[in-house]
LOSE-599042 format. One line per 10 residues: number of its first residue (from 1); for each residue x, y, z of C-alpha. Coordinates in steps of 0.001 Angstrom, whole numbers, plus 500000, padded with zeros to 6 digits. Layout:
% residues N
NUM = X,Y,Z ~ ...
END
This chain:
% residues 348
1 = 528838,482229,494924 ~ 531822,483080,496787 ~ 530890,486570,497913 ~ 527832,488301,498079 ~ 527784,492027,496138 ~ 524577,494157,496139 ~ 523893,496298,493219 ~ 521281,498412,492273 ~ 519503,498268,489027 ~ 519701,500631,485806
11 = 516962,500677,483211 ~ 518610,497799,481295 ~ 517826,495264,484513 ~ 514879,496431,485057 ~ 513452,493242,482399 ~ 515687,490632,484272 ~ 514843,491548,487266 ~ 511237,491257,486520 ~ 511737,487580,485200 ~ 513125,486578,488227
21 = 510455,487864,490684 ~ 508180,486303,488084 ~ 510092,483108,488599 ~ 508777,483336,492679 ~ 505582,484987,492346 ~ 504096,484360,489508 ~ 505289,481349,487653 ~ 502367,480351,485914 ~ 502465,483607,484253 ~ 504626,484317,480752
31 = 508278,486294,482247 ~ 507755,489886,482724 ~ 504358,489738,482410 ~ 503230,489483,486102 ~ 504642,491574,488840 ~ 506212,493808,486229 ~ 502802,494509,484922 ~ 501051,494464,488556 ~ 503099,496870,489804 ~ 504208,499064,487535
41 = 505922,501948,488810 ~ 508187,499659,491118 ~ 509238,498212,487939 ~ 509777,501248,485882 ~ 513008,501978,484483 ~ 512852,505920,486232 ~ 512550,503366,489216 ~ 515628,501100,488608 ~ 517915,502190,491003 ~ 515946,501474,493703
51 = 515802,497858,492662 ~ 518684,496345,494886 ~ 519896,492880,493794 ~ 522786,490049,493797 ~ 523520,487980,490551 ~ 525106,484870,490007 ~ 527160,484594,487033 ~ 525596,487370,485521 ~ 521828,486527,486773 ~ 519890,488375,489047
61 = 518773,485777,491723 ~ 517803,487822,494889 ~ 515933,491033,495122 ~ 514635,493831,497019 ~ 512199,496070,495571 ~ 511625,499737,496757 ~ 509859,502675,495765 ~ 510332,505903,497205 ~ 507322,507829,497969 ~ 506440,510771,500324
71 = 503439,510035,502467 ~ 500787,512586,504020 ~ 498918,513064,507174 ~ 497699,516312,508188 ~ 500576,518430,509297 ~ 503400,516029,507646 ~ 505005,514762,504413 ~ 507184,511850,505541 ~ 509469,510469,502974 ~ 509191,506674,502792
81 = 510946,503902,501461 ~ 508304,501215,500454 ~ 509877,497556,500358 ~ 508073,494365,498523 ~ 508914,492090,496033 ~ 511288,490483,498210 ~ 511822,487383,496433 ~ 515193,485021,495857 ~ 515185,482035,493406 ~ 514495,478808,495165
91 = 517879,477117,494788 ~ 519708,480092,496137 ~ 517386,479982,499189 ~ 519183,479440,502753 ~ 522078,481936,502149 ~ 520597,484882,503482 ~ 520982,487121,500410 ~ 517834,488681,500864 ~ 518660,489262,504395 ~ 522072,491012,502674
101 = 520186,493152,500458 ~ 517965,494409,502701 ~ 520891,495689,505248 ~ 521849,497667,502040 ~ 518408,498997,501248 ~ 517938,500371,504829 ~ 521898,501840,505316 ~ 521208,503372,501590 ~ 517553,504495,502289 ~ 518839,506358,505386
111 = 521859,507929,503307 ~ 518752,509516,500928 ~ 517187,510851,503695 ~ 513813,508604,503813 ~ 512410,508883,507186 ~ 510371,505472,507332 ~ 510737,502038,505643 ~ 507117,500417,504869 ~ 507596,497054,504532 ~ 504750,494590,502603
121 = 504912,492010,505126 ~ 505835,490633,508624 ~ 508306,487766,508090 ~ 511096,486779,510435 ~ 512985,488390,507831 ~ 512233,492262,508737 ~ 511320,491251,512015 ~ 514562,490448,512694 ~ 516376,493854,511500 ~ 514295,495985,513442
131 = 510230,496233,511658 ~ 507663,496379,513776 ~ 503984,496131,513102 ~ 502330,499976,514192 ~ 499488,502380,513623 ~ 495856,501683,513317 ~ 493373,500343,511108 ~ 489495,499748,511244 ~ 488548,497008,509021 ~ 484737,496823,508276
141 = 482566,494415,507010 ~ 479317,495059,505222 ~ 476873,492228,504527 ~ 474323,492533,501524 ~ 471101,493388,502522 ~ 467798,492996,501100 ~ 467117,496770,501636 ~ 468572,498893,498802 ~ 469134,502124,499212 ~ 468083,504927,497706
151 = 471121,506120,495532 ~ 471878,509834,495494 ~ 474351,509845,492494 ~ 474609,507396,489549 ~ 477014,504411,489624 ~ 478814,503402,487531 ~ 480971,500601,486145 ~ 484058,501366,484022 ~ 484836,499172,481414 ~ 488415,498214,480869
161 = 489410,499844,478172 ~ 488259,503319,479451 ~ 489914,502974,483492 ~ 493070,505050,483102 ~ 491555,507643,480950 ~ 489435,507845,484336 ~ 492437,509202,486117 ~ 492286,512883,485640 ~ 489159,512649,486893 ~ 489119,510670,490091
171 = 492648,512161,491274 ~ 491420,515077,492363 ~ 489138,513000,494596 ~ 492434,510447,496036 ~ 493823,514216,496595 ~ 491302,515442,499305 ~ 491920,512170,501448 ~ 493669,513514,504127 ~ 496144,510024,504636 ~ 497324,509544,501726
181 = 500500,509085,499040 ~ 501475,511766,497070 ~ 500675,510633,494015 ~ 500640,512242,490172 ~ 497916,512366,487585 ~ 500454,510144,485444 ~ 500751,507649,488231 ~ 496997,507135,488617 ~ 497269,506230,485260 ~ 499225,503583,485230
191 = 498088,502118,488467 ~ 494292,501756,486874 ~ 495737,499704,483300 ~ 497677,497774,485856 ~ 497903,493890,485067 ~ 496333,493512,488819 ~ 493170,494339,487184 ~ 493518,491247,484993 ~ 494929,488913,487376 ~ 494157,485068,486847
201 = 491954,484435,489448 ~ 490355,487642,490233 ~ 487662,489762,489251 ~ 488666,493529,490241 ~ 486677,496829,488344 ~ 486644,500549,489303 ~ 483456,502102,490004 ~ 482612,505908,489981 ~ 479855,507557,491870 ~ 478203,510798,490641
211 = 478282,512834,487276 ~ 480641,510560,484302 ~ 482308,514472,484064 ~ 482463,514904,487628 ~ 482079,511953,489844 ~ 481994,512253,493616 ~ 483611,509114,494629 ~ 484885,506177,493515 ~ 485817,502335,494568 ~ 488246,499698,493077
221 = 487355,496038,494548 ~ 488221,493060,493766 ~ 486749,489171,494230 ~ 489012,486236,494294 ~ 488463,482654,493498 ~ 489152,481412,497251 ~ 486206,483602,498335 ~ 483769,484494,495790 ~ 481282,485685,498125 ~ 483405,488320,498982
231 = 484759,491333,497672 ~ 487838,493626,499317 ~ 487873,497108,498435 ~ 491376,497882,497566 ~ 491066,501616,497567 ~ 488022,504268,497879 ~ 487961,507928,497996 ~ 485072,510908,498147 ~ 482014,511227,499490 ~ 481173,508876,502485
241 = 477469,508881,502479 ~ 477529,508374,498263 ~ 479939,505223,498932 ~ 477736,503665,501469 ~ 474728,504047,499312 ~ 477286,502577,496681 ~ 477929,499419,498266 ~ 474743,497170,497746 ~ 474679,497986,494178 ~ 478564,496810,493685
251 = 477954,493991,496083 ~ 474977,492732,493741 ~ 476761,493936,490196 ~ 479974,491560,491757 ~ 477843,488679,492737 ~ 478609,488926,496706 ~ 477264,488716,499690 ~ 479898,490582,501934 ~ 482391,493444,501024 ~ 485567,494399,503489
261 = 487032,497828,503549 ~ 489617,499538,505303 ~ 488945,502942,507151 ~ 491138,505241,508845 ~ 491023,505178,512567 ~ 490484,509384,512314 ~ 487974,509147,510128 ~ 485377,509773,512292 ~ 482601,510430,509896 ~ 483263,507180,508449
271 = 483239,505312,511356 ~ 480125,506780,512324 ~ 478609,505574,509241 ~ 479574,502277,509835 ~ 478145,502203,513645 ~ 474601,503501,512775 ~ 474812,500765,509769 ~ 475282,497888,512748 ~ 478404,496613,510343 ~ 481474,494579,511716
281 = 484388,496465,513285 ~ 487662,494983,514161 ~ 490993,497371,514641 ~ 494551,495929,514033 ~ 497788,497433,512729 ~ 498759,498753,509610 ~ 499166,495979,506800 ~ 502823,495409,507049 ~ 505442,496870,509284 ~ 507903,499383,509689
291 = 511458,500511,510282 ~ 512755,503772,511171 ~ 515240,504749,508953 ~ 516474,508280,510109 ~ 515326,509218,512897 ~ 516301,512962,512191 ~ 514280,512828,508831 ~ 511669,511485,510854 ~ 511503,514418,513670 ~ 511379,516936,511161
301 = 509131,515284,509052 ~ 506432,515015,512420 ~ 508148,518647,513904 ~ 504894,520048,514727 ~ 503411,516729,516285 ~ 506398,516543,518498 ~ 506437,520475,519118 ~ 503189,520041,521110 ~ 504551,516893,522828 ~ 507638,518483,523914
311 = 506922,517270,527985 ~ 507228,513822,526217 ~ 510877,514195,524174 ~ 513234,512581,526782 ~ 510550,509427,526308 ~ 511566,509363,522863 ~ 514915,509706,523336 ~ 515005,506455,525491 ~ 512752,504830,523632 ~ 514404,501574,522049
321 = 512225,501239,519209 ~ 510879,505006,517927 ~ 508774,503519,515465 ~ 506764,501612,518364 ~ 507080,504622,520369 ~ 505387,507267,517957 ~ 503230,505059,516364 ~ 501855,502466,518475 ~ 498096,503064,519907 ~ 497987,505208,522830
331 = 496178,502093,524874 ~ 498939,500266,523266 ~ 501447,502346,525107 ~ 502685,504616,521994 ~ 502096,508471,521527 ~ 499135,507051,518477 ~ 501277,509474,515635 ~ 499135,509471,512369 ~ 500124,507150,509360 ~ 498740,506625,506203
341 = 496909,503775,505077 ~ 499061,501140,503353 ~ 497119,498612,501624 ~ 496139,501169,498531 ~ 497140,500657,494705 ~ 500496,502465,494829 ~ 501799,500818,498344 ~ 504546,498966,496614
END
């Protein structure tokens, strides 16, 4: 290779592409029928533009994934560039390509006016061009307990065959959570027939809580063969008190004798819960890290955070890394700015 040219994908990549990551990620799986699968609507061909990538005689052989999304907190949309699948093929390791492409993604991400670049990961390799790891996250841990609670609402299991027709029912629920991504009845969809759900290796299944027609809650978690004592709840949303009651009946269904979840730092009720339960709490950043893009996009995304702060603007201003600035734990020195949760289904 004798000069390095990103391009971004059209539908008709999107398949060669997909083998390649495959190639990196998941090579003991058939071509296209890993990440593609996993991850659906990165690998989508309304979503092939945003797949930036240098080729070889014709081959794709580094990549940079990203799906724009618009996150929520209370009193913002911020529009986001979510980065993963950064993968390049082993023997064109070592000439930075990756490091290339993702100089394009963030100068082209700023052009479209995303305020924030979530990256899956903290690797030298976004370290480097500015991503820092920010916000706040509890992460609790519930052991199984020979007392079983009384359970309010029924529980149930949903087969396999049945999970995405589950999605106009359970969105409604994802929609109330306050920190969230904006996210369509279509989208839920395809994010509960994703491959993930089948992975080699792991046993993940959605459960509901309440009514079949109307459920109250609901929980995806998954167990993997490295720990298989433990499930990790990969994304929850409803009623609190139903979900606790939940957990001891999913924790026996799945075989385990611990479950991990991931709450909010404002979700006080929540963390309540888990304090008069006597569970583990430990607080750390948000799973990856992240890059401010446009800082413009980003004031007017936050305008009526940074309205009440006003005293505080000329801070900002001198600030040499916003994103640590804004986000960063106010014992951590930062102004503790809400973000969503990143380790849900539709992250990247």
């Amino acid at each position: 290779m004798e000069s390095v040219t990103v391009k971004r994908g059209t539908p008709g990549d999107v398949a060669a592409l997909g083998q390649m990551v495959d190639r990196v990620y998941r090579p003991q799986k058939p071509l296209g029928e890993g990440m593609p699968r996993e991850f659906p609507h990165l690998f989508h061909p309304d979503n092939a533009a945003n797949l930036f990538y240098v080729e070889d005689h014709g081959a794709p052989v580094s990549m940079v994934g990203v799906l724009k999304q618009t996150g929520l907190v209370p009193g913002a949309a911020i529009p986001l560039a979510s980065v993963g699948s950064v993968a390049t093929l082993p023997e064109y390791r070592g000439r930075h390509l990756a490091s290339v492409i993702l100089e394009e993604v963030f100068r082209a991400m700023a052009a479209e006016e995303r305020a924030l670049c979530l990256i899956s990961g903290d690797r030298d390799l976004y370290l480097r061009q500015g991503a820092v790891p920010v916000g706040a996250m509890d992460t609790v841990e519930v052991d199984l307990s020979p007392a079983m609670p009384r359970l309010s609402h029924p529980l149930r299991q949903v087969p396999q065959e049945f999970r995405s027709s589950e999605a106009a029912r359970l969105i409604p629920l994802y929609w109330q959570e306050p920190y969230r991504f904006m996210r369509s009845v279509e989208q839920m969809q395809g994010l509960l027939n994703a491959l993930w759900f089948q992975r080699p290796g792991y046993n993940q299944q959605l459960f509901t809580i309440g009514p079949q027609h109307q459920p109250v809650a609901y929980l995806v978690v998954y167990v993997g063969a490295r720990a298989a004592d433990r499930g990790v709840v990969m994304e929850w949303a409803g009623d609190r008190a139903a979900l606790v009651q939940a957990f001891p009946y999913v924790m026996t269904h799945m075989n385990i004798q611990h479950l991990q979840f991931h709450v909010h730092r404002a979700d006080g009720f929540m963390r309540r819960l888990a304090d008069e339960k006597g569970w583990g709490v430990s607080s750390g950043p948000l799973q990856g890290t992240v890059k401010v893009l446009s800082e413009k996009v980003l004031r007017q995304a936050y305008g009526a955070w940074l309205g009440e702060r006003a005293s505080l603007a000329g801070e900002a201003d001198r600030s040499e890394n916003l994103a640590k600035t804004l986000f960063a734990k106010v014992e951590d020195g930062g102004w503790g700015l809400p973000l969503m949760l990143t380790d849900d289904l539709n992250y990247i």
